[in-house]
Each structure stands twice: as C-alpha cells, then as structure tokens.
C-alpha positions as CSV (number, residue, x, y, z in Angstrom):
1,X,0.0,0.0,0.0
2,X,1.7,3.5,-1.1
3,X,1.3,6.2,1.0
4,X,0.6,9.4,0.0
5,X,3.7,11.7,0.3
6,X,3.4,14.7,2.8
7,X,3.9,18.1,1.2
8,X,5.6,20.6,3.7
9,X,3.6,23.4,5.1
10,X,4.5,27.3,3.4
11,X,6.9,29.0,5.2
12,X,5.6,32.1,6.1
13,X,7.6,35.3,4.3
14,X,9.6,37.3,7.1
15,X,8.3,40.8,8.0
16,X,9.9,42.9,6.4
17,X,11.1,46.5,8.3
18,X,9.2,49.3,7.3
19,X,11.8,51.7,7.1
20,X,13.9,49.4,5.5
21,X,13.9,50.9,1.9
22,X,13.8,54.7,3.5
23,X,16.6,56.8,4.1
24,X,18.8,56.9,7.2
25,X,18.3,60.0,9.6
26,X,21.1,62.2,9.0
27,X,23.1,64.0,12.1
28,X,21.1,66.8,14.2
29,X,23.4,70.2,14.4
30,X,24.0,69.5,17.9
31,X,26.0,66.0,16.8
32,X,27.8,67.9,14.2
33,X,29.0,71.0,16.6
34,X,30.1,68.1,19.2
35,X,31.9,65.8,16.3
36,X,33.6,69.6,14.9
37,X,34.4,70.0,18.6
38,X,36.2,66.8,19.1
39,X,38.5,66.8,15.8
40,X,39.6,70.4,16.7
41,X,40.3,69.4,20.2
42,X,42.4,66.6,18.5
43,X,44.0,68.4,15.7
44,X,45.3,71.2,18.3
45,X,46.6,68.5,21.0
46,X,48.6,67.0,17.7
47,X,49.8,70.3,16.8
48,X,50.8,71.4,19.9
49,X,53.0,67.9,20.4
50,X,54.7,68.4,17.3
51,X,55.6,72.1,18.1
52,X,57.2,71.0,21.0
53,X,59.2,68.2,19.2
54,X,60.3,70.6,16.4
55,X,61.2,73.5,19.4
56,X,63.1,70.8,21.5
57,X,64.9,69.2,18.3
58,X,66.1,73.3,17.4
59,X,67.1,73.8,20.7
60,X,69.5,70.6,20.6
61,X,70.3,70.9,17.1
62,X,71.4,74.6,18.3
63,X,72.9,73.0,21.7
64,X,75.3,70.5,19.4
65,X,76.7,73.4,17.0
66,X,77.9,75.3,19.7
67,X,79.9,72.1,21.7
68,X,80.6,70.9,18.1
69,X,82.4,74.3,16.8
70,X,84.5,74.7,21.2
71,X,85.6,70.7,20.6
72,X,87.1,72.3,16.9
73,X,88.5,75.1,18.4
74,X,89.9,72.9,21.0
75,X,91.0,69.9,19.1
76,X,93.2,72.4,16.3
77,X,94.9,74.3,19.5
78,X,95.8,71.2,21.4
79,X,97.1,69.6,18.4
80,X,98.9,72.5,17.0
81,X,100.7,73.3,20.5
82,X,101.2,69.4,21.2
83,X,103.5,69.3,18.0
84,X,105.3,72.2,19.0
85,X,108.8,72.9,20.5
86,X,109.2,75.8,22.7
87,X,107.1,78.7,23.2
88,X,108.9,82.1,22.6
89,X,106.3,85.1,23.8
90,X,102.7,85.1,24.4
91,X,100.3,87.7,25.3
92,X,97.6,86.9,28.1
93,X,94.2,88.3,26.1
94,X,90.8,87.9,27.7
95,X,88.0,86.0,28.1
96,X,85.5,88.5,26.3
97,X,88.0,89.7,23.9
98,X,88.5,93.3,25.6
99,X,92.0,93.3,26.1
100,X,94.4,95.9,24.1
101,X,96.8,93.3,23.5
102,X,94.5,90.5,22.1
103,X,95.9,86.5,23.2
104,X,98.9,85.3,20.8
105,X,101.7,83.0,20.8
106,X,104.8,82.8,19.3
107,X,106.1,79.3,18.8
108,X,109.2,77.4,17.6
109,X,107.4,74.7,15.8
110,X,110.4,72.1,15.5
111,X,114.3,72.1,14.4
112,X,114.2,71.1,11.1
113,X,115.5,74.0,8.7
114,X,119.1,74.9,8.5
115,X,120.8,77.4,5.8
116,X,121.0,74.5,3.5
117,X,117.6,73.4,3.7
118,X,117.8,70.3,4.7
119,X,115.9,68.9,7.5
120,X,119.0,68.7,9.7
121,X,118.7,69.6,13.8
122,X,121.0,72.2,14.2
123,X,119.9,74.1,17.5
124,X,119.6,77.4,15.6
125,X,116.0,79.7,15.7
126,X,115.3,80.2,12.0
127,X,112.4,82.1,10.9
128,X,110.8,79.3,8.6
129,X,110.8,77.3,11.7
130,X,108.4,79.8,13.7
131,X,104.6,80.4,13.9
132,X,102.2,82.6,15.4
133,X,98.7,82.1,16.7
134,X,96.6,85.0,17.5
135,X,93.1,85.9,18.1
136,X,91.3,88.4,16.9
137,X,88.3,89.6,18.7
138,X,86.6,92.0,15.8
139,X,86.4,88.7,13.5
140,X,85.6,86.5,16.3
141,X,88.7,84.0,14.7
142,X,91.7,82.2,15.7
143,X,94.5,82.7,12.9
144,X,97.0,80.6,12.0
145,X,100.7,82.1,10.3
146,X,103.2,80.0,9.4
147,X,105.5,80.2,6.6
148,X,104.3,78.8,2.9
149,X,106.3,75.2,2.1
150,X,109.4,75.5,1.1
151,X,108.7,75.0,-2.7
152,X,106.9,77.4,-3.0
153,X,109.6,79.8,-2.0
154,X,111.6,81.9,-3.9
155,X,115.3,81.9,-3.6
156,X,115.2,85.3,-1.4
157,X,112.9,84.1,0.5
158,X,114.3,80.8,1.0
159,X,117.8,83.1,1.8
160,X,115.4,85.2,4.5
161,X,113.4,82.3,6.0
162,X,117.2,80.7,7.6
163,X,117.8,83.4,9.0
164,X,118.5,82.6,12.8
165,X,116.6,85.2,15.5
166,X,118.0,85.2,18.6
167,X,116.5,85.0,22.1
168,X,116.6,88.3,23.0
169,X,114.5,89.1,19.6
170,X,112.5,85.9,20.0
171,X,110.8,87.3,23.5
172,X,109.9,90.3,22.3
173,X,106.0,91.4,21.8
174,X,107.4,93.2,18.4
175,X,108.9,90.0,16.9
176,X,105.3,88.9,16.4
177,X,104.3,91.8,14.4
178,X,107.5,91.5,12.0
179,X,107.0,87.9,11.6
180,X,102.9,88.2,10.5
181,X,104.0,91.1,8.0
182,X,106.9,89.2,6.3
183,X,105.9,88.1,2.5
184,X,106.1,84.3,2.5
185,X,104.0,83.9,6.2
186,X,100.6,83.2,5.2
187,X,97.7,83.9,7.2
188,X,94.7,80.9,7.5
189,X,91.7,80.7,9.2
190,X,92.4,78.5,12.4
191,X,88.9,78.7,14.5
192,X,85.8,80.4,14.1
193,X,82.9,81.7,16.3
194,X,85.7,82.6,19.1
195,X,84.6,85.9,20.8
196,X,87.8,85.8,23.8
197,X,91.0,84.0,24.5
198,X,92.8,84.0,27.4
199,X,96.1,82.1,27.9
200,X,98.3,81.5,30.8
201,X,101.5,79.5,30.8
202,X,102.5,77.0,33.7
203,X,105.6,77.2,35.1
204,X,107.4,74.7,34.7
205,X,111.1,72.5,35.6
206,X,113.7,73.0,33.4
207,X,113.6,68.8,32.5
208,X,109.5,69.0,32.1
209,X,107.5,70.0,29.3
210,X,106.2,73.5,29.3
211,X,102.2,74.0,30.0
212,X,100.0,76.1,28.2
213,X,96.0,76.7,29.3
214,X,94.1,78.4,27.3
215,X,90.2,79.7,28.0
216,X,87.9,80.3,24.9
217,X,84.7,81.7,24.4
218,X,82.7,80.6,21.7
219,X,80.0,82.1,20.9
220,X,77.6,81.6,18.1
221,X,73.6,83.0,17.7
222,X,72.2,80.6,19.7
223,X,74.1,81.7,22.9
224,X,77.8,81.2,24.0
225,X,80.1,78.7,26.0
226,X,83.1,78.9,28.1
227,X,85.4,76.3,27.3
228,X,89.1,75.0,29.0
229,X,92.1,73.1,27.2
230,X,95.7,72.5,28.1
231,X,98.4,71.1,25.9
232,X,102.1,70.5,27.1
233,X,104.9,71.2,24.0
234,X,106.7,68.3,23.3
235,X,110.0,69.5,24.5
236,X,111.8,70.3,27.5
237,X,111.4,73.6,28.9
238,X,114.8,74.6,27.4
239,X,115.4,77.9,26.1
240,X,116.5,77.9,22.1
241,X,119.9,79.1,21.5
C-alpha cells in the first residue's frame, strides 16, 4: 500500500522592516557641533605635540653646534701646541675679547731647517721654523701664520726664511708683528665663532715639558660657552739658542 507523500507546510515570508527601503536619519546640528568640537580638540593637541618636538629638536640641534664648533677650536689648539717645540712670547688676552693686547703665541714649531735646507737639527731659531697664533676679537677668529712650504719659495725668501733670531728678539712682543707682515708667512683661518681667549703658561722645571692653558669663548647665535684646554709642548722647557 503506497502512502501518499506529505507536502511541507509554506513558510511564512519574514516581516519585512518598514523603514527598510527609506533613508537613514542624518546627524542633528547639535551632533555635528560636538563631532567639529572633538576633531579640533584633536587636531590642536597634535599640533601642539609636534611644536614642541620641532622646538626641543632646534634647541638641541642649536645645543650641538655650539659644543661641536669649542671641541674644533679645541682639538686644532691642542694639536697644533702638542707638535710644537718651545714657546717664545705670548700675550695673556681675555675672556671676552676686551684686552688691548689680544691673546697670541709665538712658537718654535720644530728644528728642522738649517741654511741648506735640509731637514737637519742644528739648535739654531730660523724664521721658517716659527709660527704665530693670535686671536682676533673684531672677527671672532683664531688665525693661523706660518711660513708657505718651502717650494713654494723663492730663492730670497728661501735666503730670508734661515735666517736665525736670537732670544733676545724671540721674546719680544714686536717680533710677532714683523714675523705676521713678512711676505712668505701666510695667514689661515684656524677657529671660528671665538669671541675671547685668554692664555696663561704653567711654570714649569727646566727637565719638564712646558704647560700652556688656554680659555675660549665661543659664541655663536644661539648663545655662548666657556670652554678649557691645556696642551704641554713636546720638549723640554729649554730655552732655544
């Protein structure tokens, strides 16, 4: 006997929302003023945090230059004294630059010229063995002058650049002035951004090596800074022939 096959019962269609097909409601002006609120609120907060990185990144960036240019300063002085011989006259200068006689030195870099030429020791003071640092306060510089290479000398000044200066000469403030205004001494650039030197000289054992301190100011737009160096000469204290 075949039974007759139950059919299901119709599934009843889902209700459907009303406002299914109808457009959203949009935001009152209340909503709006709060949500413009908000994202200002935001957008300050963000710009005051990246003013403050940019100001504190200047004000290091500012900080650095200035210990940057005083470890320059003091790197080229120490080296330059360090390699020297015997130190011949200096004047004191100042911290601020106000002295009449601004800070200099007069150095006997090393024995190595003789009236020949030749790189021979010989004991002797000749002028192509000197140099001369000096600072001048109206350019805010160190200077550097020191005879041109020997190449690049002509035969009288080759003639005039062995010629021995005594002791007596060598200690004199003048002897600075005649060596900066001879023609083969050229003048360079040593330091920059130094507004005062002051220099003092240790004193020192006849066996030791002589010490020489030196104060700088340096000072650039962003403010200044005091710095302190030393460098003892690499020979005795002994006093040149």
């Amino acid at each position: 006997m075949i039974r007759p096959t139950a059919h299901p019962a119709p599934m009843t269609p889902p209700r459907r929302c009303p406002r299914a097909h109808g457009r959203g409601r949009g935001m009152t002006l209340v909503e709006l003023s709060i949500g413009l609120v908000i994202t200002s609120l935001v957008i300050g907060a963000l710009g005051a945090l990246w003013f403050a990185v940019a100001d504190t990144w200047q004000r290091t960036s500012a900080s650095q230059n200035l210990a940057l240019t005083a470890n320059q300063a003091l790197v080229r002085l120490e080296t330059t004294l360090k390699q020297s011989k015997y130190l011949c006259h200096f004047d004191a200068g100042s911290t601020d630059g106000s002295a009449a006689s601004p800070a200099s030195i007069l150095i006997w870099k090393g024995d190595y010229w003789n009236s020949g030429g030749a790189n021979t020791a010989d004991g002797f003071v000749q002028v192509g063995e000197l140099i001369v640092i000096e600072h001048d306060p109206s350019s805010k510089r160190i200077y550097l002058y020191q005879p041109i290479s020997v190449a690049a000398m002509t035969a009288t000044q080759r003639t005039a650049a062995a010629t021995v200066w005594v002791w007596d000469d060598l200690r004199k403030g003048g002897t600075v002035s005649t060596f900066k205004k001879l023609d083969y001494v050229k003048k360079t650039v040593m330091c920059e951004c130094v507004a005062g030197m002051l220099l003092n000289v240790q004193s020192t054992a006849a066996t030791s090596r002589p010490l020489i301190e030196f104060t700088l100011t340096v000072s650039r737009p962003q403010g200044k800074l005091l710095v302190y160096g030393s460098a003892a000469l690499r020979a005795a204290s002994q006093q040149p022939s």
